[in-house]
GUVEXVEX-395282 format. One line per 3 residues: number of its first residue (from 1); for each residue x, y, z of C-alpha. Coordinates in steps of 0.001 Angstrom, whole numbers. Layout:
NUM	X:Y:Z  ...
***
This chain:
1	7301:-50272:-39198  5777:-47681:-37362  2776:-47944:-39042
4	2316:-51536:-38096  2550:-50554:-34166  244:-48233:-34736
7	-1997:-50027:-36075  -1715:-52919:-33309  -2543:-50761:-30438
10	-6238:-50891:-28769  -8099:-47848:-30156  -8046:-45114:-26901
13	-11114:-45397:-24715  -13879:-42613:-24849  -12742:-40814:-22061
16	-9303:-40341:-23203  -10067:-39219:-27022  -11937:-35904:-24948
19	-9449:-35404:-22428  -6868:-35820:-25218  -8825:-32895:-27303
22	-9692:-30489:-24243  -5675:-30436:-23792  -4881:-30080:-27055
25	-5360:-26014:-26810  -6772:-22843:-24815  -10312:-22523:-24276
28	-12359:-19237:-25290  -12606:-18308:-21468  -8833:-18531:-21159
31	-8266:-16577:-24003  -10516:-13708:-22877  -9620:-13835:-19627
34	-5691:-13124:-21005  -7202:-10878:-23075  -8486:-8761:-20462
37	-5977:-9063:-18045  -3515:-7548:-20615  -6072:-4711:-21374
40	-5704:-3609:-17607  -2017:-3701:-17709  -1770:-1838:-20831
43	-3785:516:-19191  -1934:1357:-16163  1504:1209:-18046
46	-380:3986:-20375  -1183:6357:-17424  1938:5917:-16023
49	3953:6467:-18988  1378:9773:-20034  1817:11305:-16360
52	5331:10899:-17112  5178:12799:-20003  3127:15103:-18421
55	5432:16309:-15605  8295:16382:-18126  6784:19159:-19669
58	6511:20970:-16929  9738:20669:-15835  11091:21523:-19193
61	8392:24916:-19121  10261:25349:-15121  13585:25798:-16251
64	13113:27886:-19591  11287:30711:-16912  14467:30066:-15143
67	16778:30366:-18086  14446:33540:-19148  14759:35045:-16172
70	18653:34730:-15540  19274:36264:-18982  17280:38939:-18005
73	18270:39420:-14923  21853:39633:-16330  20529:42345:-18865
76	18849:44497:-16488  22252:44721:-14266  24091:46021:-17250
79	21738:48279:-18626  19949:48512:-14953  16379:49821:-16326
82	12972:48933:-16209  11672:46137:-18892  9075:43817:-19328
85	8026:41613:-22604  7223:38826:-24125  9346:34796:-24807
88	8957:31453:-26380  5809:32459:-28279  4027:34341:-25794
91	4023:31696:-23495  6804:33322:-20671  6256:36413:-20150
94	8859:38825:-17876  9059:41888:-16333  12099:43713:-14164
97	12187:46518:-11847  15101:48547:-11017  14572:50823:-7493
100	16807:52006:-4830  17700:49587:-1933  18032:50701:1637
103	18251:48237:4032  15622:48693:7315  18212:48042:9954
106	20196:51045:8879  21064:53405:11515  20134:57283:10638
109	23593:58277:10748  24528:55820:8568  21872:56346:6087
112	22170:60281:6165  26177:59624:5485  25380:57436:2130
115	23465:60377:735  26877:62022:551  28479:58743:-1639
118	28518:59107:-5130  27494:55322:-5343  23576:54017:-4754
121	22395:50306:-4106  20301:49139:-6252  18026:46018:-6119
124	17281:44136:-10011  13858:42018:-10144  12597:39708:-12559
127	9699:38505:-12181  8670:35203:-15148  4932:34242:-15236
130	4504:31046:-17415  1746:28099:-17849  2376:25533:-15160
133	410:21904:-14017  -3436:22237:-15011  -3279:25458:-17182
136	-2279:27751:-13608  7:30215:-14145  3258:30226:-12486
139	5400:32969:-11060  8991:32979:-10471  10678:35897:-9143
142	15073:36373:-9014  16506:39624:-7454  19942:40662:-7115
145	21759:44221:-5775  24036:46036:-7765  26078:48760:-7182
148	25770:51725:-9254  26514:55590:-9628  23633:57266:-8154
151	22467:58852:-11249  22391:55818:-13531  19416:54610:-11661
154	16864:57782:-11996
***
């Protein structure tokens, strides 16, 4: 019965066949125009996403020289001597240094009575060079003061 309706209805004018067709989908414009407008977004979301990245790594390289240097920071107060070498593939590399710590404000008397003392002060460095932003090296030093008999630091 449809089909009879159908069939009884005035053919569309001209005008309305086209506008009936131009509606009907996107155009080629509209499509590029997407197109590129979801290029540039991609884009952007890319570099954000990749600088993202990028500082993640070197925060990650930031705390293994802090991890590297707190272990050996804790190894050079035990054994309190002089070491330096090599971590995570060459790319951390550490040093420490073990010397005798006086401090400047010290009186004279003072300082002449702690030669008598059996006991020294001694300050521990570690110093951690590793690759930071743009291929620079870093440097990150920790120091602490340990007590110690006066002849285990010579």
């Amino acid at each position: 019965m449809t089909g009879i309706r159908d069939s009884l209805r005035s053919p569309p004018a001209a005008g309305e066949r086209h506008r009936a067709r131009s509606q009907a989908g996107f155009s080629l414009l509209e499509v590029l125009v997407a197109f590129v407008i979801l290029a540039l977004v991609a884009t952007a979301l890319f570099r954000l996403f990749g600088g993202a990245l990028g500082n993640a790594g070197i925060a990650e390289d930031a705390s293994r020289a802090v991890l590297v240097a707190q272990s050996r920071l804790d190894a050079a107060r035990t054994e309190l001597r002089a070491d330096s070498g090599v971590e995570d593939d060459g790319r951390i590399a550490w040093s420490t240094r073990v010397e005798p710590w006086e401090s400047a404000d010290t009186p004279g008397a003072l300082g002449a009575a702690t030669q008598v003392i059996a006991t020294q002060l001694y300050r521990v460095s570690v110093e951690v060079r590793y690759p930071g932003a743009g291929g620079r090296e870093r440097t990150l030093e920790l120091s602490t003061l340990k007590v110690a008999r006066r002849d285990l630091g010579r």
